[in-house]
RODREN-443921 format. One record per residue (C-alpha): z negated, y, x negated; residue number from 1; residue in three letters. Coordinates in steps of 0.2 Angstrom, whole numbers, m for minus. Each point is the difference from the previous one (the first is absolute). Example, Ala and Ser with C-alpha at 12.3 -4.5 7.8 and 13.67 -1.06 7.14 Angstrom:
# residues 2
Z, Y, X, i, aa
m39, m22, m62, 1, ALA
3, 17, m6, 2, SER
//
This chain:
# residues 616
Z, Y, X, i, aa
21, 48, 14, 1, UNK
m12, m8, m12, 2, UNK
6, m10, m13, 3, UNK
m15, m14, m6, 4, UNK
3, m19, m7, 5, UNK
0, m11, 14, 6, UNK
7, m17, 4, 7, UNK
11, 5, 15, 8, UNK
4, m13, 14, 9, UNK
16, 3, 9, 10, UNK
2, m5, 17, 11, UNK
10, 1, 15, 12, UNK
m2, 18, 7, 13, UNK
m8, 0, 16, 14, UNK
m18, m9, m6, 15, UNK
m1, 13, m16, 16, UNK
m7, 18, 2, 17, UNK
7, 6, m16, 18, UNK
19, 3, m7, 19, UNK
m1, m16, m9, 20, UNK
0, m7, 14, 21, UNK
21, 3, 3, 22, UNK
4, m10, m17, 23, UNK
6, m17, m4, 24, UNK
m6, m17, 10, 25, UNK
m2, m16, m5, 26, UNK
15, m11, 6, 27, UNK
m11, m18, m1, 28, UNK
m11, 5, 17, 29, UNK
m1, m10, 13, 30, UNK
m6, 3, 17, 31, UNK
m14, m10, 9, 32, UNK
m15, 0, 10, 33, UNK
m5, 18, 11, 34, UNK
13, 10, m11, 35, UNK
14, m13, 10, 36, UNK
m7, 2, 16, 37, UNK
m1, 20, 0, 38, UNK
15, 2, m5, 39, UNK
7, m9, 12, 40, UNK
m9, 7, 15, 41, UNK
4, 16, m5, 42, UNK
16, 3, m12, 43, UNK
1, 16, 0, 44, UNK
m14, 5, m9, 45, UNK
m4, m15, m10, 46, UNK
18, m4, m4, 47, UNK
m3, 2, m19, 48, UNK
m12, m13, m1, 49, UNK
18, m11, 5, 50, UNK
8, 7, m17, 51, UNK
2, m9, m17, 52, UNK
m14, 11, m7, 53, UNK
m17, 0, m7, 54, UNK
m15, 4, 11, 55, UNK
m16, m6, 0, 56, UNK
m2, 5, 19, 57, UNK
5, m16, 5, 58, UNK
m16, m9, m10, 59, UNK
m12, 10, 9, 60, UNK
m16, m3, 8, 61, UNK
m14, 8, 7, 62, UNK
m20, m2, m5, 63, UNK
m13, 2, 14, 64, UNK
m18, 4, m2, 65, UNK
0, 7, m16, 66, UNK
m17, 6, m6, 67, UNK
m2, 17, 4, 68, UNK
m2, 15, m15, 69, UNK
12, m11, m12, 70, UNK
13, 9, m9, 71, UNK
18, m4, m4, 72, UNK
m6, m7, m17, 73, UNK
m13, m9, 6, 74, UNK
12, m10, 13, 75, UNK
12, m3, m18, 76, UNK
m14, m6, m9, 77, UNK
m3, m11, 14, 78, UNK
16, m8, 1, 79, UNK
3, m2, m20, 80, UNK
m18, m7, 0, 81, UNK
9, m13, 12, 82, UNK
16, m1, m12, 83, UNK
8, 10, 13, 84, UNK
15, 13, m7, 85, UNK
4, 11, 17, 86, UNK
16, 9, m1, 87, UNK
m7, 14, 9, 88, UNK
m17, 4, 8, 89, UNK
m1, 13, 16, 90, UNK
m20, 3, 6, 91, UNK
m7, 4, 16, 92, UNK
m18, 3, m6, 93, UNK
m8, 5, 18, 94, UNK
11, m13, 11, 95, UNK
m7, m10, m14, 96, UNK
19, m11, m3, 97, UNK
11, 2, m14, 98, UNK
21, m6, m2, 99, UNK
3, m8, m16, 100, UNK
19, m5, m4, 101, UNK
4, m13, m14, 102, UNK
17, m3, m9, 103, UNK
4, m15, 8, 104, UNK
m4, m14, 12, 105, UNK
m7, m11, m11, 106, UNK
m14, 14, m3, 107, UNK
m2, 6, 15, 108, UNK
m5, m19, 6, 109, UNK
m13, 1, m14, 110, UNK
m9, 13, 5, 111, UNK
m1, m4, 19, 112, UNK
m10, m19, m2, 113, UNK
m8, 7, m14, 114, UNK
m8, 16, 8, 115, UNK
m1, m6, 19, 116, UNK
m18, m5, 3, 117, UNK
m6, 7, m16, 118, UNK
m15, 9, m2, 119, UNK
m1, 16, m8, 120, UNK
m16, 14, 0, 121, UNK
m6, m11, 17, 122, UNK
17, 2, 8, 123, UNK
10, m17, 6, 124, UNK
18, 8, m4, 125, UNK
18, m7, 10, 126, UNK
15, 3, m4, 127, UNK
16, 0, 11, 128, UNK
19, 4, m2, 129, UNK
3, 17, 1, 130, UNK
15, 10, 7, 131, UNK
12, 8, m15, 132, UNK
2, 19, 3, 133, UNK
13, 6, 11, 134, UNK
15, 12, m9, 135, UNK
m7, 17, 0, 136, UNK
21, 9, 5, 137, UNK
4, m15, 13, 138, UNK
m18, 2, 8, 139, UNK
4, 19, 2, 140, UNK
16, m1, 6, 141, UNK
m6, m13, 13, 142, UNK
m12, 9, 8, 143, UNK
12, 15, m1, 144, UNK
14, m10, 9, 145, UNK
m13, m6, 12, 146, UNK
m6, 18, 4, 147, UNK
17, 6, 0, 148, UNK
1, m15, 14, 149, UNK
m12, 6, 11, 150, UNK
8, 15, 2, 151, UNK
m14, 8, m12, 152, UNK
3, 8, m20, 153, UNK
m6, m3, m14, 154, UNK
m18, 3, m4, 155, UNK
0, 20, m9, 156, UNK
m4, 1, m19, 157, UNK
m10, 17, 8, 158, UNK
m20, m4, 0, 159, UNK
m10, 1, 15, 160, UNK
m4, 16, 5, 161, UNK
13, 9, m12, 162, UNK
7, 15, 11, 163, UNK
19, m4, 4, 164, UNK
4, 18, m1, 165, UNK
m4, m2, m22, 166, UNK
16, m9, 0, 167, UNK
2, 4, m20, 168, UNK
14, m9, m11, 169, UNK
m3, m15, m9, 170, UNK
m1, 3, m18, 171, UNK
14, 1, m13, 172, UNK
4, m18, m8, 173, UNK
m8, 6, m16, 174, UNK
m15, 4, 6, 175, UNK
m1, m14, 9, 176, UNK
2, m10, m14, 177, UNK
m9, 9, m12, 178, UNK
m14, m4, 13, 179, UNK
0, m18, m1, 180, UNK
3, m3, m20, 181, UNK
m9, 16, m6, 182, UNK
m11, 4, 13, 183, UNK
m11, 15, m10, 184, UNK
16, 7, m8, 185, UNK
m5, 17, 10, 186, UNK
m18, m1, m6, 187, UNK
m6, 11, m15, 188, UNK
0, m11, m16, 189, UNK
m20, 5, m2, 190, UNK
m2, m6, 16, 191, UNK
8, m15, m2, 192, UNK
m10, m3, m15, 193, UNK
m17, 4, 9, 194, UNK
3, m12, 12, 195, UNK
3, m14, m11, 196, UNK
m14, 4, m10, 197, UNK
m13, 0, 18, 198, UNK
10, m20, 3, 199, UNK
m6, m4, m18, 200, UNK
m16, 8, 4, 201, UNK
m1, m11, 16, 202, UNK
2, m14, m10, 203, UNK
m16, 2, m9, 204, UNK
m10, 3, 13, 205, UNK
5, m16, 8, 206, UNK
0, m9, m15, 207, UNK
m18, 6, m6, 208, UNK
m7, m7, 19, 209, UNK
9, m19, m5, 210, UNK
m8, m1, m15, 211, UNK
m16, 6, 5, 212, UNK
0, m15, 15, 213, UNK
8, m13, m15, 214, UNK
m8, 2, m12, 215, UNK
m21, 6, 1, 216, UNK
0, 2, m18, 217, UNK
10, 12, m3, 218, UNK
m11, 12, 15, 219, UNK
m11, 7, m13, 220, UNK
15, 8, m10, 221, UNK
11, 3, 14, 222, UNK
m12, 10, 7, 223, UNK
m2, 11, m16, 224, UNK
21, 3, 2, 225, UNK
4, m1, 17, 226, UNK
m13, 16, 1, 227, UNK
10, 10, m16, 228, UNK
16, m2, 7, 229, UNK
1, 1, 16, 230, UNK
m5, m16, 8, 231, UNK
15, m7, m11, 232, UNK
m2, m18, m12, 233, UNK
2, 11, m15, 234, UNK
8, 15, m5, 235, UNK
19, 4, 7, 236, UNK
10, 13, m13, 237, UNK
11, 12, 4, 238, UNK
17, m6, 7, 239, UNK
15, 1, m10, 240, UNK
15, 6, 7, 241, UNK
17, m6, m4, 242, UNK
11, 11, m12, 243, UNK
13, 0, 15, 244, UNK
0, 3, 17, 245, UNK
15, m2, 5, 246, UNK
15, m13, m5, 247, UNK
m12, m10, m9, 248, UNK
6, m17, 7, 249, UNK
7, m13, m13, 250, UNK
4, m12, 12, 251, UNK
5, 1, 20, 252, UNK
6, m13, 12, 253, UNK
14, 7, 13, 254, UNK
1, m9, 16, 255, UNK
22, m2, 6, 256, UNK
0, 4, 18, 257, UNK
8, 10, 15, 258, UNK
m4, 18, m6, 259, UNK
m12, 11, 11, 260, UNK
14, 14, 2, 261, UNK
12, m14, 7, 262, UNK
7, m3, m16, 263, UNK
3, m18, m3, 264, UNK
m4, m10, m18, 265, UNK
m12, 12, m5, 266, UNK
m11, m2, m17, 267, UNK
m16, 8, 3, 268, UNK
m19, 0, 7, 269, UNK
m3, m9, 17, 270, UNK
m6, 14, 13, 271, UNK
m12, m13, 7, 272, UNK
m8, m19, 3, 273, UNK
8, m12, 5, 274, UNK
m14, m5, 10, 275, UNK
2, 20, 7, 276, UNK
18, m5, 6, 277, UNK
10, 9, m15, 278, UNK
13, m6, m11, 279, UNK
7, 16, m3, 280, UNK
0, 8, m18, 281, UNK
1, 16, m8, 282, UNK
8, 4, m18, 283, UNK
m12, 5, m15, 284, UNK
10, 14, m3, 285, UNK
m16, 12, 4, 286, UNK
m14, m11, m2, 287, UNK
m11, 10, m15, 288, UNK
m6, m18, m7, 289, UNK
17, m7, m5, 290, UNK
9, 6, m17, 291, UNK
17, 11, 0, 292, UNK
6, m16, m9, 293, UNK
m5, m11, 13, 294, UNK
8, 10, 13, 295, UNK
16, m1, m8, 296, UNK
0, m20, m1, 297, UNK
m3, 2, 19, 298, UNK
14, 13, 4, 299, UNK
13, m10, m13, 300, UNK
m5, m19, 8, 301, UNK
m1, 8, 19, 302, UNK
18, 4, m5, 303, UNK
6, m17, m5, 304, UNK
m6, m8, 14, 305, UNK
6, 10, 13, 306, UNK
17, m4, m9, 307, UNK
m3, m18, 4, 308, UNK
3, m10, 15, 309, UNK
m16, m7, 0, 310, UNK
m14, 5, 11, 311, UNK
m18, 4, m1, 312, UNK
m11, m16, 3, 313, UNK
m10, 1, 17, 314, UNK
m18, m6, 0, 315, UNK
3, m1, 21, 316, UNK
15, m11, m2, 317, UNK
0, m9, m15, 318, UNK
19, 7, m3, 319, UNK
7, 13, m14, 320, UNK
m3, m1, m18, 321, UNK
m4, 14, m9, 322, UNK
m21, 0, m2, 323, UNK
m8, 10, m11, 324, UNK
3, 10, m16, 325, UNK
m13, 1, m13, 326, UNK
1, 12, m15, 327, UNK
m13, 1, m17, 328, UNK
6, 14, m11, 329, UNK
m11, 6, m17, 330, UNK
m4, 14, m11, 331, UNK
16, m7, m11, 332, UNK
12, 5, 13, 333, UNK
6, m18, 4, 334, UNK
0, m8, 18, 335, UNK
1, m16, 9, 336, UNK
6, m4, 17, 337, UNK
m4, m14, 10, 338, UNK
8, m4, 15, 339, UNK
m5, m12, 11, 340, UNK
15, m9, 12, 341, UNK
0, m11, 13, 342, UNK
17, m12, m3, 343, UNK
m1, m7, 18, 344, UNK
15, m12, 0, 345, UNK
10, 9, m12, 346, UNK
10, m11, m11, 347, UNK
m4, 0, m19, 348, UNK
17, 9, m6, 349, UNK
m4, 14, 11, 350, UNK
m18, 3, m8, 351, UNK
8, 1, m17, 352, UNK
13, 9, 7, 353, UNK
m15, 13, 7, 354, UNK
m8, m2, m16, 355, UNK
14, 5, m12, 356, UNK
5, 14, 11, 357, UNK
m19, 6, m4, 358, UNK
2, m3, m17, 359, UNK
18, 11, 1, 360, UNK
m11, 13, 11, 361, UNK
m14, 3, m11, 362, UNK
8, m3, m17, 363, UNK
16, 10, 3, 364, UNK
3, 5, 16, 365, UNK
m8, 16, 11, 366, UNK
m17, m7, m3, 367, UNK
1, 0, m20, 368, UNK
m9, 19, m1, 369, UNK
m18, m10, 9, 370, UNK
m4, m6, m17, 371, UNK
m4, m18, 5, 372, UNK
m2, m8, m15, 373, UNK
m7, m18, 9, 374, UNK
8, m5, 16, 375, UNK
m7, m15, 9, 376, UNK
7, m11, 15, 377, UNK
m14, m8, 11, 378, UNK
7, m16, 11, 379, UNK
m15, 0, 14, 380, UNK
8, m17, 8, 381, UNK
m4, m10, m19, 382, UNK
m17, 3, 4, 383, UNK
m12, m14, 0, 384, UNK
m17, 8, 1, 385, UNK
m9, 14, 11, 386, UNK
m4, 11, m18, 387, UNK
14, 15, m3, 388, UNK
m4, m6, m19, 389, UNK
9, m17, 2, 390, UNK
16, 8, 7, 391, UNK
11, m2, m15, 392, UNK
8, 16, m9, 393, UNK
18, m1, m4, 394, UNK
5, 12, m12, 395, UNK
19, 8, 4, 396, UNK
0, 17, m13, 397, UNK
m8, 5, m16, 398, UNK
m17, m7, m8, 399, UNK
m10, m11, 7, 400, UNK
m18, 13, m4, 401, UNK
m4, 18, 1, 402, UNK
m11, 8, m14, 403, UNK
m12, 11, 3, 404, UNK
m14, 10, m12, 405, UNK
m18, 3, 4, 406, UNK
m15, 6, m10, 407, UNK
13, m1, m16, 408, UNK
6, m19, 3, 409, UNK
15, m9, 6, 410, UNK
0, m11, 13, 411, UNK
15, m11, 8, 412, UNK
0, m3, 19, 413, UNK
9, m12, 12, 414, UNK
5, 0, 16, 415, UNK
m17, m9, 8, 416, UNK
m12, 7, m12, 417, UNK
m17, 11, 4, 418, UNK
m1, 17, m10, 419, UNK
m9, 15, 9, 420, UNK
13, 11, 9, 421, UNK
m7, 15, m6, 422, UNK
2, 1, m19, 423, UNK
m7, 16, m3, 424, UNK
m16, m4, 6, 425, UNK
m2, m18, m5, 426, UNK
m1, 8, m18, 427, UNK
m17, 9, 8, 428, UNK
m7, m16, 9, 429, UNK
5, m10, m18, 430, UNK
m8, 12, m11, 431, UNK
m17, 0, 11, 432, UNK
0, m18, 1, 433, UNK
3, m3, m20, 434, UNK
m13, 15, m3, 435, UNK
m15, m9, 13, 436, UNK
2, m17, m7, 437, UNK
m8, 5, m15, 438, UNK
12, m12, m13, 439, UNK
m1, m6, m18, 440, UNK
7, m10, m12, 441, UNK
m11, m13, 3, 442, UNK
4, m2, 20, 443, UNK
12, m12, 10, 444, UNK
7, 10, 15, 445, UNK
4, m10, 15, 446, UNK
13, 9, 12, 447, UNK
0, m6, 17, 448, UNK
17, 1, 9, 449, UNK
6, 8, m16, 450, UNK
17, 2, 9, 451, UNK
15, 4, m14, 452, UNK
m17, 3, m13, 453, UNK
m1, 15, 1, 454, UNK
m18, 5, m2, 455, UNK
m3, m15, m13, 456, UNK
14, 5, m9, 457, UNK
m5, 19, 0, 458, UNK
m18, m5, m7, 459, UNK
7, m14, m12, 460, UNK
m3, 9, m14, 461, UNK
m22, 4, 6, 462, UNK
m3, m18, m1, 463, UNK
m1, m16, m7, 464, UNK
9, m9, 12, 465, UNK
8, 3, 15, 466, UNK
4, m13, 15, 467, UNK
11, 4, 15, 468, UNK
1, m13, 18, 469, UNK
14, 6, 12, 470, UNK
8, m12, 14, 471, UNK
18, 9, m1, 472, UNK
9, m12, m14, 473, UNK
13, 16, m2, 474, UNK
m15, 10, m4, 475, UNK
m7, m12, m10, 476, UNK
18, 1, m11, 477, UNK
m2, 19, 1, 478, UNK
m16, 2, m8, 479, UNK
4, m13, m13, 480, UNK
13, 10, m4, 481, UNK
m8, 15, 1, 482, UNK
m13, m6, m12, 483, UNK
16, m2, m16, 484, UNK
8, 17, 8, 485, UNK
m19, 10, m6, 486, UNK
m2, m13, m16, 487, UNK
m16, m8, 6, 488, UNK
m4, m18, m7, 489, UNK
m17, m2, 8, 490, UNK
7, m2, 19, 491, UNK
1, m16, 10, 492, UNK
5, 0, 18, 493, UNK
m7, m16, 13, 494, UNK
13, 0, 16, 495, UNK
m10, m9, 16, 496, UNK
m12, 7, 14, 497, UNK
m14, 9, m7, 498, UNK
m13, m13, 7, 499, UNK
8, m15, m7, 500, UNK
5, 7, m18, 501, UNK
m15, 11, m2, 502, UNK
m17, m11, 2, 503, UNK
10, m9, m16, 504, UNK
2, 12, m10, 505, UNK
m16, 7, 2, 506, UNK
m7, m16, m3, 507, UNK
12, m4, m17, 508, UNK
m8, 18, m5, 509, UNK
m11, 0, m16, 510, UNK
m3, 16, m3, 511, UNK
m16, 8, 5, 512, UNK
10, 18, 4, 513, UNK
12, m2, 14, 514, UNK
4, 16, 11, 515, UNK
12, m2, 15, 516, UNK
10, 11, 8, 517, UNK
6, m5, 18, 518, UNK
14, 8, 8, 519, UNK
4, m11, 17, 520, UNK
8, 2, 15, 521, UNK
m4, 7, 17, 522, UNK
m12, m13, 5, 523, UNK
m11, m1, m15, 524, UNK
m2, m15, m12, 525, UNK
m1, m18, 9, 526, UNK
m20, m3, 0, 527, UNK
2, m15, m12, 528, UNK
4, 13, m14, 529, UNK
m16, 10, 3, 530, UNK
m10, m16, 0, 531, UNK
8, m5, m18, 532, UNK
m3, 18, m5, 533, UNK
m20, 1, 4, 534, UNK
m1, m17, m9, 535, UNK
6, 7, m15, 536, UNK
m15, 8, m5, 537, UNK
8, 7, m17, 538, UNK
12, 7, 11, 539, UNK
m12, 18, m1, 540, UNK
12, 14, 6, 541, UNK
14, m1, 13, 542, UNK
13, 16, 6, 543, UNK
6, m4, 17, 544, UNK
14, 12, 5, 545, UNK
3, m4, 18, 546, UNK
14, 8, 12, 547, UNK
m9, m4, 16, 548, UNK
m17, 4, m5, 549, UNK
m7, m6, 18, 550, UNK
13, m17, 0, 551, UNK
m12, m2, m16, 552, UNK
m15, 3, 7, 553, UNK
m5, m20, 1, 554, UNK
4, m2, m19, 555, UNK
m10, 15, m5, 556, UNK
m17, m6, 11, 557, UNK
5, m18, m8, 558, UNK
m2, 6, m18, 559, UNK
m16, 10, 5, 560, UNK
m9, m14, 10, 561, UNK
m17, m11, m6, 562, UNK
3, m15, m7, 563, UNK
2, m14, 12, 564, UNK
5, m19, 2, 565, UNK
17, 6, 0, 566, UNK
m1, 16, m10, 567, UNK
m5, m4, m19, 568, UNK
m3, 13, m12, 569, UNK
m6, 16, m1, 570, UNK
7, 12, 9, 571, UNK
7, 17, m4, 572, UNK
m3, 17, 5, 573, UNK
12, 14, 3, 574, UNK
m3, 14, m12, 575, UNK
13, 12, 3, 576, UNK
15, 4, 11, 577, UNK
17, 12, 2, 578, UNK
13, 1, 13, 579, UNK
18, 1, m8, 580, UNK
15, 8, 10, 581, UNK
14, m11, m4, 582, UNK
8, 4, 18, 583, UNK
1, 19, 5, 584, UNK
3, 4, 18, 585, UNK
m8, m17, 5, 586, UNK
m17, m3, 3, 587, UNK
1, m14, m13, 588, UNK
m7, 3, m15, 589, UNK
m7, m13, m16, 590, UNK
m18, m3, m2, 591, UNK
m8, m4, m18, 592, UNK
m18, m7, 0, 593, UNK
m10, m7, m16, 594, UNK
m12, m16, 1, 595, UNK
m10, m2, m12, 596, UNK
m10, m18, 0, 597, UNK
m19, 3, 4, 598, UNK
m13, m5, m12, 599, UNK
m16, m6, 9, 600, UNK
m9, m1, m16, 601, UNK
3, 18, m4, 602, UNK
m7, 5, 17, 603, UNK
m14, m9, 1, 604, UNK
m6, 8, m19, 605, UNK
5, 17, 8, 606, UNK
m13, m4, 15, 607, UNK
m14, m7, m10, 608, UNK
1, 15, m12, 609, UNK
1, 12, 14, 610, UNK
m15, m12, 7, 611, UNK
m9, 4, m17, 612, UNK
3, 20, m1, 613, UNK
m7, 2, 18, 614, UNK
m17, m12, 0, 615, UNK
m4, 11, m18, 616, UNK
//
């Protein structure tokens, strides 16, 4: 269950392949075109494509006669090229077709006469309506009421060839759950470590093989490096373990649902995809990654809503209430609960009505031992927008902010905010980061997606200067905040997207030593940020700390790519690297790489001078 900034999209369930898939929808959507038609041959299994939700399935189309050997990226690139924003892209690279969904009609009307006849790579492209995906549950009980029809059974779980005399038990709930959110938790810690270290490894090699076919320049010394460690872009250190293995997690989100065992309005981990057919969930009560703390806040909450006559919402129906629990606790022993509620067509005296007896619950009824100290109400039905961050967060009990303390600071955190989930070892990745951007007192440090500030804020006191960007306003307040909590004067926070605030700032920049620090999301910077970074040639050094490290792949071969008509400035060159284990029992781990901005002149005195010592 990895935990990395992102800007998650929630949808109707059946089109999404992850558990954000079963939160809140938009209530302004409007059906049309294929979706309409679909749904009503077939409304069974596209029946939630008729609810008041949010689902770009029905602004879908389909792109023929792509080019063959493009990537995802290079289809993205594409369509922004065009002004095209998809919602979501889904590429057939050897049937040579992609589906692309957009947020709404209007979009989706764009892109078909804008893309249909175009050329691209010598490939005239069409584009046509495209069917919305069919409910995962209500296509696989279809066919299972269909077989059952026929006189047949439902197809066995059993693999082909599997000897029907091995007729062995399914596996207890905690295995099976500890399967899908921890899925190393039996593997040796060493050998988990190892084989994060051989990913980041891999990310090298691939890495050194871009640039070489970027950027020609750069063979000579690529050649000299690639060959001292292991055909690798530069040298990869050691991998840091985190301090904890085990109950690490700061932050956990908890689906509501029928429970596994049979037990209805469970708080806990779903056992499978949505997409697999499974809404079922299983408590966190021996998951090794949540906190004892954490648990309690489950068990205490599971309690008061059971004590309700509400039920659980269901992604199948649409029907029920009760959502998702999320819970952030800290080193300072305080928690916050957030619980997201589906009010359906209840009236407003029976929400505060829920809402008080909450309060009562967690204040000074049976729940007051969970040490809640924050307890949030989430309407989904007031939402206007597909982003979880725009749901607003009503607060019902105690502050409005949790505290928590790394590397010898404070720092305040709301409900929506991004701070790494495992404390303990964002100290480690912080530290690294502030001891390999080389600071002084004469730098400005830019930090990218600086989140509630808190690698600016932790290296404040290094530099001249520091300036944070984040798109989250409430982690914009946070880190504003944060900065009086630690006593810092020389902090300045920009909120917006990255590629609009960034380019500016850079360019308002006068002083000739600027680091940056960039700490994005899953998908790696937007590409008009590496541009605007490669311009700024007094940018000289850059720490990228990166969660997906091969999601980034296209920012890192970007920064490390010749000059071009659209790539100004010299590029950089990656001088060192380390894998950070932020998420034990996961194969996730954090990956730090340091750029440093090559200087062409240097390189070419080096080669004459070499030149020189050879002809004498």
């Amino acid at each position: 269950m990895e935990e990395c900034r992102s800007s998650p999209v929630i949808e109707a369930a059946p089109p999404k392949e992850d558990d954000a898939a079963d939160l809140p929808a938009d209530s302004t959507r409007h059906v049309s075109g294929a979706g309409e038609a679909e749904a009503a041959s077939d409304p069974s299994v596209y029946g939630y494509i008729k609810q008041d939700l949010f689902t770009s399935e029905i602004f879908k189309v389909e792109i023929r006669n792509l080019p063959k050997f493009i990537g995802f990226n290079d289809l993205k690139k594409f369509l922004a090229k065009h002004g095209l924003s998809p919602h979501k892209i889904k590429l057939f690279v050897k049937q040579t077709f992609a589906f692309v969904t957009f947020k709404n009609e209007a979009e989706r009307d764009k892109a078909m006469k804008m893309v249909h006849g175009m050329q691209w790579k010598g490939h005239v492209l069409s584009v046509r309506l495209a069917k919305p995906k069919a409910d995962p549950i209500q296509r696989k009980r279809k066919q299972q009421e269909e077989d059952e029809g026929l006189g047949g059974r439902p197809p066995s779980k059993r693999a082909e060839g599997d000897d029907d005399d091995d007729d062995d038990e399914e596996e207890p709930l905690n295995v099976q759950i500890a399967n899908a959110v921890t899925p190393l938790w039996n593997v040796p810690y060493e050998e988990q470590l190892r084989r994060k270290e051989q990913d980041a490894v891999a990310v090298l090699q691939r890495l050194a093989k871009e640039i070489a076919s970027t950027n020609k320049a750069m063979l000579p010394l690529l050649f000299d490096v690639k060959g001292k460690n292991d055909r690798m872009c530069c040298p990869l250190e050691q991998i840091r373990p985190s301090p904890t293995q085990t109950e690490y997690r700061n932050k956990c989100e908890f689906l509501i649902s029928m429970g596994a065992d049979g037990e209805d309005k469970t708080v806990g981990f779903r056992l499978g995809k949505y997409k697999g057919g499974s809404c079922a969930v299983v408590g966190p009560a021996e998951a090794c990654h949540v906190s004892a703390q954490a648990k309690k806040v489950v068990q205490d909450f599971q309690k008061f809503i059971r004590s309700t006559p509400y039920d659980v919402y269901s992604p199948e129906t649409y029907e029920g209430h009760w959502k998702q629990l999320t819970v952030r606790t800290s080193r300072t022993k305080q928690a916050m609960a957030i619980v997201f509620f589906n009010p359906q067509k209840l009236e407003e005296t029976e929400l505060d009505a829920l809402k008080m007896s909450m309060k009562k619950y967690f204040s000074e009824g049976e729940g007051k031992d969970s040490g809640i100290t924050s307890l949030y109400f989430v309407r989904e039905g007031q939402r206007k927008s597909p982003n979880i961050e725009d749901l607003p967060c009503e607060l019902v009990a105690g502050d409005g902010f949790i505290h928590e303390e790394l590397l010898g600071l404070k720092f305040r955190i709301s409900p929506h905010s991004f701070f790494q989930v495992n404390t303990a070892a964002a100290e480690v990745l912080y530290s690294t980061v502030g001891e390999w951007a080389q600071l002084d007192q004469d730098c400005t440090l830019l930090d990218v997606c600086c989140g509630t500030g808190t690698i600016g804020i932790s290296l404040a006191k290094r530099v001249k200067k520091v300036i944070g960007i984040e798109l989250c306003q409430e982690a914009v307040e946070d880190a504003e905040v944060n900065a009086k909590l630690n006593g810092l004067s020389n902090v300045e926070f920009h909120r917006g997207k990255a590629e609009d605030v960034f380019p500016n700032i850079l360019n308002a920049l006068m002083s000739p030593n600027v680091t940056a620090i960039v700490d994005p999301p899953r998908a790696g910077l937007h590409s008009k940020v590496i541009l605007a970074i490669r311009r700024a040639e007094h940018l000289k050094r850059l720490v990228y700390v990166a969660c997906n490290a091969k999601a980034a792949m296209n920012n890192f071969i970007d920064l490390c790519r010749a000059p071009s008509n659209r790539v100004h400035g010299a590029p950089f060159q990656p001088v060192r690297a380390m894998a950070v284990d932020l998420f034990p029992q996961t194969a996730h781990f954090e990956m730090v790489l340091l750029f440093e901005r090559v200087d062409y002149n240097s390189q070419r005195r080096t080669n004459n001078q070499e030149e020189t010592l050879c002809s004498s």
